[in-house]
VODONU-742442 format. One record per residue (C-alpha): x, y, z. Coordinates in steps of 0.1 Angstrom, whole numbers, plus 5000, padded with zeros to 4 digits. Layout:
BEGIN
XYZ...
This chain:
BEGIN
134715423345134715103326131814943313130714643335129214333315126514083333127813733328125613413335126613063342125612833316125512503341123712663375122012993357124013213386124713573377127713813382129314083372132314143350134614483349134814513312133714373278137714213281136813933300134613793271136113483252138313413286137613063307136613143342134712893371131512973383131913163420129312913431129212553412132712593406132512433371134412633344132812773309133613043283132813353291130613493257128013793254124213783269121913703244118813933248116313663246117913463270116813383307117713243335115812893339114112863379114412553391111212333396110012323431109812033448106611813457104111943478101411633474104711393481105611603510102211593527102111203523105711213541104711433570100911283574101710923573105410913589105111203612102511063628104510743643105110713677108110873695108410633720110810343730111010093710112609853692113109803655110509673640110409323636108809133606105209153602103108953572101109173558103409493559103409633523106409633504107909643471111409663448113909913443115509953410118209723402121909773399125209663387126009383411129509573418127809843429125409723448122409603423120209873434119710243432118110283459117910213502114310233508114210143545113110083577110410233600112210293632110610493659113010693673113910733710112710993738115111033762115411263793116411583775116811453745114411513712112411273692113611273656110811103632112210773618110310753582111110493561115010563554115710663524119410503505121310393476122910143471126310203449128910023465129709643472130009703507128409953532129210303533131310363564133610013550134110163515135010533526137010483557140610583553143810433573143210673599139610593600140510193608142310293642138210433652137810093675137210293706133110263715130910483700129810643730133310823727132510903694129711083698130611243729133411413710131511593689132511893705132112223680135612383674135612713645136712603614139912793601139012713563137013003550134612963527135413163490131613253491130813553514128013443541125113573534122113443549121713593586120713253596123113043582124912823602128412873609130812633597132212393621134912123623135311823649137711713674138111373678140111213706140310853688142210983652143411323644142911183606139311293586136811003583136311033550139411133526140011473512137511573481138511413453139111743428140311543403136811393390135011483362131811433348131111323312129411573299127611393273125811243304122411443313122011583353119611243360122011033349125111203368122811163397122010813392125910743388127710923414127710953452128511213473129811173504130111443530131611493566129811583592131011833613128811973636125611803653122811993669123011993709120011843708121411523688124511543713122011563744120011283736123211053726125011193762121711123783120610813766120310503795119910263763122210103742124610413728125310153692121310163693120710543694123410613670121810393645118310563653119310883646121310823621118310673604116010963613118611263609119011103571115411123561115211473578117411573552116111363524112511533528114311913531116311843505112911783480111412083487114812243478115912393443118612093441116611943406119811673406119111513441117411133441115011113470115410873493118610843488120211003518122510793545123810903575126110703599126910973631129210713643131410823616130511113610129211093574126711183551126411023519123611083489123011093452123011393431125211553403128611613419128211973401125912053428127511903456128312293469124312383465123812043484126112103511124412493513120712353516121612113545123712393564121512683561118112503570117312533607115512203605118411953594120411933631123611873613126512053597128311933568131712043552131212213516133111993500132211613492134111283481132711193451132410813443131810723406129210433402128410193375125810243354123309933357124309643332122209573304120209223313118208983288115108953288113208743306110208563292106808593313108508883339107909233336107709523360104709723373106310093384104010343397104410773406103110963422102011313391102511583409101611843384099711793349099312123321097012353322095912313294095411923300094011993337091612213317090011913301090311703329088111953350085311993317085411603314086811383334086611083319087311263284090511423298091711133313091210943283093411203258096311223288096710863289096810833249099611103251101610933278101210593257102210753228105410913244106510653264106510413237108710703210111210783241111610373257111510083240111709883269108010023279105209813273102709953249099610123264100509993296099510343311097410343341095810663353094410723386093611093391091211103420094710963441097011123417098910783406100310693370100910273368102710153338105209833332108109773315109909493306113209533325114109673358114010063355116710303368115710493401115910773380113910733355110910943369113811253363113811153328110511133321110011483340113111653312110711483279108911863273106311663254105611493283102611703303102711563337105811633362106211293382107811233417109310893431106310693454107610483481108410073468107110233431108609873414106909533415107709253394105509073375105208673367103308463344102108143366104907933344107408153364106008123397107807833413107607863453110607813468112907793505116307833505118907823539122308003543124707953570125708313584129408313577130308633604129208983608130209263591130809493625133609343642132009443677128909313669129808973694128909223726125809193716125508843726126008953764122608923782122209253785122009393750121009013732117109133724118609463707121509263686118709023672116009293662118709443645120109153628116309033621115309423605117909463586118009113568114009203565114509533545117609353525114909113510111709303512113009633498116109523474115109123458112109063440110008743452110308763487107708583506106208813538106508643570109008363559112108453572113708263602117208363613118508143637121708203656122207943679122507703645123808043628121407963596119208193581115708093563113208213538110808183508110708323475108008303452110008163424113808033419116608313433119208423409122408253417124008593425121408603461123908563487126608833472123409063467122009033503125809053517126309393501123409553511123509813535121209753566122009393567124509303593125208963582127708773558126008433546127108143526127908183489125107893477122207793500123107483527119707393516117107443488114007333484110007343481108107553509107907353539105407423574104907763581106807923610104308083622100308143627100108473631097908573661097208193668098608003694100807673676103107573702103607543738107007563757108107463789111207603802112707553836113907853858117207843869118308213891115708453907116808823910115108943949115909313962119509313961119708903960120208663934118608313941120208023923117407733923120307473936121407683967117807833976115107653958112607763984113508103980112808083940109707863944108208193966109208473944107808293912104608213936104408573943104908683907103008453893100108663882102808913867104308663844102208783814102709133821106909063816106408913786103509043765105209283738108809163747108808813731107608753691104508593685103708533723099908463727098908703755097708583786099208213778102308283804101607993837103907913862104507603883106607713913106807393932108707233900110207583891108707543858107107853830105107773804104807963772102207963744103808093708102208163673105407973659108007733661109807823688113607963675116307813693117308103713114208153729115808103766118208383756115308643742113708563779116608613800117608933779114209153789115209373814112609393840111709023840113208863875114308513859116308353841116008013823118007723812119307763775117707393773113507343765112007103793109307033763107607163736104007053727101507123698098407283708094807233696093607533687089807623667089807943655085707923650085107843683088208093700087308413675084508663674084308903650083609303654082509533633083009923623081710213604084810393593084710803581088210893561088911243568092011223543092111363511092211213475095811183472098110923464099310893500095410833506094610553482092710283499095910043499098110263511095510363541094709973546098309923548098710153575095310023595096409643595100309793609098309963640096209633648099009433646100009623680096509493699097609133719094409003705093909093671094408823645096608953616095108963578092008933597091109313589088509403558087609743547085009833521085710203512082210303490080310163523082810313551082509963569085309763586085509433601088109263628088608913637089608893683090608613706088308573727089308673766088009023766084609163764083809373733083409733762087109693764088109533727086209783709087810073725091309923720090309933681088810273680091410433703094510243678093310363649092710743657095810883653095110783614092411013611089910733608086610793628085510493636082010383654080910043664078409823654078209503668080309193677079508803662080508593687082108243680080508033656082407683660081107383684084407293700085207383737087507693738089807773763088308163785091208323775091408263738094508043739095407713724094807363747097207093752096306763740096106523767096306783796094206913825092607133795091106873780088906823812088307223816091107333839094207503825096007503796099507363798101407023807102807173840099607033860098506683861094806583851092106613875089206363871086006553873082306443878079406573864076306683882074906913908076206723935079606683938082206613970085406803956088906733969091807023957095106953960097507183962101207193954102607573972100507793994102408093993100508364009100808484042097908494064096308124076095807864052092007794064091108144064092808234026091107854014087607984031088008344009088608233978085008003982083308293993080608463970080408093946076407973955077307643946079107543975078107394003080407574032079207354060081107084048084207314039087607154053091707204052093906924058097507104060099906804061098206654030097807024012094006944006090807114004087606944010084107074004080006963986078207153960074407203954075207313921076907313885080607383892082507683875086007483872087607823856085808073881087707813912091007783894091308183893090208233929092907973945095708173925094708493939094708323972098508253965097307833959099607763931099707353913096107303925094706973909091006983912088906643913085406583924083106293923079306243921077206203951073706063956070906283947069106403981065806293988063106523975065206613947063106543915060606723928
């Protein structure tokens, strides 16, 4: 019997058997990387090396802080000021100028037997000039113009008849599958590439950093296919959502795998197409393609071999005087015999690791900025700066130094650059959009489906210059597609590459302009977040009854009564549907046919078609404003403050730090109607936290809105008391801006759609209403006489109704509660009441 010889692979450390000492000196491939080497005799003293395992302290912030997000409806998430964000590393323009696709948190979708797939922030790399469905599709893949709704209903499992050279051998594994496709019998994605090679003078990280792999899908989970089939939303929309969510699914499996070559966050899905893309070495694309299909919790298959696209390694850039770049990691594991020290001394061993790191850094980079290291080890965060951009992958780098004693892992928007005030130079810049980069994104403009194609648009511009360009200004950017312009702020002068940048980025939809239409210094902000800066008056033009559609020119009186009837509801239709409305602002004027609108901006041009796109809302407006006024608004006299002791339950881990967690706190306020964002303060030694409220509710129902919002973060809040508003001005009851010039100014309402009363002051009045449309249903005398019952003041012996001049007579023996009056006739169904009153002669006896 011959003599069999153990042989290990030099490249993945697998073992096997050979028959006989013959097969030594021969060339064979590895059974399971597939990359050929020399066959030569064990050494004694060697070993087989065990992969590192992945990152438990980066995996806990992952499922704490993302797994916690809603799975509800919604839609994706639209620009908020104060959201946290940061810089990926740049790339070769060619390929994309960055190395990564850190992305968007989109809350995924529960629909009737469907599942909930948790939308963290998407993880993606950039790597090619265009997106990733555009630069891998074949000639087969162009003729895929059917709807995607037939796409993904075709996902139909059929057995593969390709067999795999490596015997099965997990009981769970899932079998392979392939896909049937009724629109092309041709793959999406072309047939792997054999052909490519890998320098082997490059190390694993940088093979990662420089290749992508791109796999086909083919087999999703029934309950991906369910939720697609019974979805009653857009089918474009709930692709894209679970694309999103299925990619960082496998992006967090994929770290607590043994793949060491794989670059977090830099997973892409598109189930539309069927494709899977990521970074890694291509010499572990089989292991890859193994990890996803034999894990239970990734609810797709993928085929076992990939396409491999080469990337460009970043070009080398000049340096730029006064900028530098802060990039911080989260150390997931320090020595033993350091963490020894560290545990005897804290401040000692904290001192000698960050002399090490300095001393390391600055042999191994010479783009690293001398004793720039920053330790903090009660959140488990290393900060240090360079002075270029560094690669995505240079974390992996640092990990392979052995003199290096700390193992680091990849934190979420880790790069920030850094100016000198000489460098700082504020600037706004417009582009004209040019066209869209899905040809059938135009069906989006139908009424329908015109609120979901302008998130999109709005999101994915957002993460193009929030997570990929330095300098982005929060809250800046305006897109405007009725103009088809797009603006925004940076904090110093853009590179004159921006537009080619921002066009080859993956989540934005748009093409814009080479150059800029129009440059220039900051000008008004857009907005006032949480504060009311301009009212608009739009006219209603069709009312939707029960089965009917009323067209104000053919059956005016039929709109005036439905808008009388729904008047109180108007808020209710828009609060949460419409940007920057200022809840409880909505008034309705039916005898003119007439809403008004408060906003915390300028209003965009296409405000009429964001109205007329919400689904349950039973109107629709013309396309052209009636007006648009400014508003007088006084934040001391409309804002009260409330305060909070706060307990953290969380740990001291870098997904804990006190930004991070104040990050999160401000993203859950910005949800109440009332709260008033970059209001919030936190002081973590004390455990105290304050909040800055319209006013309009009382603090019973305010305070539990806070407490109840913030829960789900693991913050136990308690309250302490309220400060009521400080200023001397006269502030509208509901917290909302007043109208220069208008009934407001005189203590009635808020808007231009009544005209000014004249009021009197005193006890005794006489007081004449006039009113425009009675719309209830029971007799006008007896609905006027309920709506002044309970109010002490009035004098119901002199109470009268004239009917043919719509008037409503009656005296007071008392001060007059204008507000109290206004909200009583409109829940009577008295709608475009004008109020007046006049003084009368004080009764005999009265100064006594």
């Amino acid at each position: 019997m011959s003599e069999t010889t153990v042989i290990e692979c030099p490249n993945c450390g697998a073992t096997f058997k050979a028959k006989s000492k013959a097969a030594l000196g021969k060339k064979v491939a590895c059974p399971k990387c597939q990359v050929p080497f020399v066959i030569s005799a064990p050494s004694s003293s060697s070993k087989s090396k065990k992969p590192q395992q992945a990152a438990a302290q980066q995996d806990a912030w992952d499922d704490l802080w993302d797994e916690e997000d809603d799975l509800e409806a919604s839609q994706p998430p639209r620009e908020k000021a104060n959201r946290p964000r940061g810089r990926s590393a740049k790339r070769n323009p060619s390929s994309g100028d960055s190395l990564k696709w850190i992305g968007l948190a989109a809350i995924v979708v529960i629909v009737g037997g469907g599942i909930g797939l948790i939308a963290l922030n998407s993880g993606g790399s950039g790597g090619s000039s265009e997106n990733l469905a555009a630069k891998l599709a074949t000639t087969g893949a162009a003729n895929q113009s059917s709807d995607k709704e037939e796409v993904s209903e075709t996902l139909t499992p059929e057995p593969t008849e390709a067999k795999s050279t490596e015997p099965e051998t997990t009981e769970n594994a899932k079998p392979q599958m392939t896909v049937a496709s009724s629109t092309t019998s041709t793959s999406a994605i072309p047939e792997a590439d054999q052909s490519v090679t890998v320098d082997p003078s490059l190390t694993p990280a940088q093979a990662a950093a420089t290749h992508l792999l791109v796999f086909e899908i083919i087999k999703l989970d029934s309950t991906i296919t369910n939720s697609i089939k019974n979805s009653r939303q857009n089918k474009a929309r709930m692709l894209d959502m679970l694309s999103r969510s299925t990619a960082q699914v496998v992006d967090t499996q994929l770290k607590k795998s043994d793949v060491l070559t794989f670059i977090p966050r830099s997973t892409q899905v598109d189930l539309s197409r069927n494709l899977l893309s990521l970074q890694a070495d291509p010499r572990a694309a089989r292991q890859i393609a193994d990890s996803i299909n034999k894990n239970a919790s990734i609810k797709v298959q993928i085929a076992e071999t990939a396409k491999v696209v080469a990337l460009e390694l970043p070009e080398e850039e000049a340096d730029e005087e006064g900028v530098d770049y802060e990039v911080k990691y989260v150390i997931e594991e320090i020595d033993e015999s350091i963490s020894k020290q560290i545990a005897a001394n804290p401040v000692a061993g904290e001192s000698v690791l960050s002399q090490l790191l300095n001393h390391q850094l600055s042999q191994k980079y010479p783009d690293y900025i001398a004793d720039s290291v920053k330790l903090d080890l009660e959140y488990h965060v290393m900060t240090m700066r360079m002075k270029r951009c560094p690669s995505v992958a240079l974390y992996m780098e640092i990990n392979s130094i052995p003199s290096i004693p700390v193992k680091l892992n990849l934190m979420i928007n880790n790069v920030r650059q850094l100016r000198t005030p000489e460098k700082i130079q504020p600037t706004q810049l417009t582009y004209k959009i040019k066209k869209y980069k899905k040809p059938d994104s135009l069906q989006y403009f139908r009424r329908d489906n015109y609120d979901m194609f302008r998130d999109k648009i709005i999101s994915g511009l957002y993460i193009a210059l929030a997570d990929d360009i330095f300098g982005y200004v929060p809250g800046s950017l305006r897109v405007d597609l009725v103009n088809e312009t797009v603006t925004f702020q940076f904090d110093h002068e853009p590179e004159a590459n921006l537009a080619r940048r921002l066009n080859q980025n993956f989540f934005n939809d748009l093409i814009l302009s080479d150059q800029p239409i129009k440059t220039g210094p900051p000008e008004p902000p857009f907005r006032t977040p949480g504060r009311p800066m301009r009212l608009v008056v739009l006219r209603v033009i069709e009312a939707d009854g029960v089965g009917t559609v009323y067209f104000s020119d053919l059956h005016p009186d039929e709109v005036k009564a439905k808008l009388a009837q729904d008047y109180d509801d108007l808020n209710h239709y828009l609060a949460g549907e419409i940007d920057g409305y200022i809840a409880d602002s909505a008034e309705g004027n039916p005898q003119e046919m007439l809403i008004a609108i408060q906003l915390d901006q300028i209003p965009p041009p296409d405000l009429a078609k964001m109205i007329n796109a919400i689904t349950l809302f039973d109107y629709k407006v013309a396309d052209e404003f009636v007006a648009v006024h400014e508003v007088q608004y006084d934040p001391e006299s409309s804002e009260k403050t409330m305060f909070f002791n706060f307990t953290n339950h969380n740990e001291k881990a870098a997904q804990f730090r006190p930004e991070r967690v104040r990050a999160k706190v401000e993203t859950e306020l910005a949800d109440l109607p009332r709260y008033i964002p970059g209001s919030l303060q936190m002081d973590f030694d004390k455990g105290t936290l304050s909040v800055r409220m319209r006013i309009g509710l009382d603090d019973r129902w305010e305070k539990n809105n806070v407490i109840h919002s913030l829960t789900r973060l693991n913050l136990q809040l308690s309250y302490l008391n309220s400060l009521p508003p400080q200023g001397k001005s006269q502030a509208h009851p509901k917290g909302i801006g007043i109208v220069a010039g208008s009934a407001a100014d005189k203590g009635q309402g808020s808007s231009m759609l009544q005209p000014a009363g004249q009021l009197a002051k005193g006890k005794h009045l006489k007081v004449t209403i006039q009113y425009g449309l009675y719309a209830g249903k029971t007799n006008i005398v007896r609905s006027a006489r309920s709506a002044l019952d309970g109010f002490t003041w009035i004098d119901l012996t002199t109470f009268q109704v004239d009917e043919a001049k719509k008037e409503i007579t009656f005296e007071t023996t008392g001060e007059m509660n204008v507000p109290a009056l206004d909200r009583l006739l409109k829940r009577q169904k008295f709608y475009q009441c004008v109020i007046n009153s006049e003084a009368l002669p004080e009764p005999e006896g009265s100064e006594e």
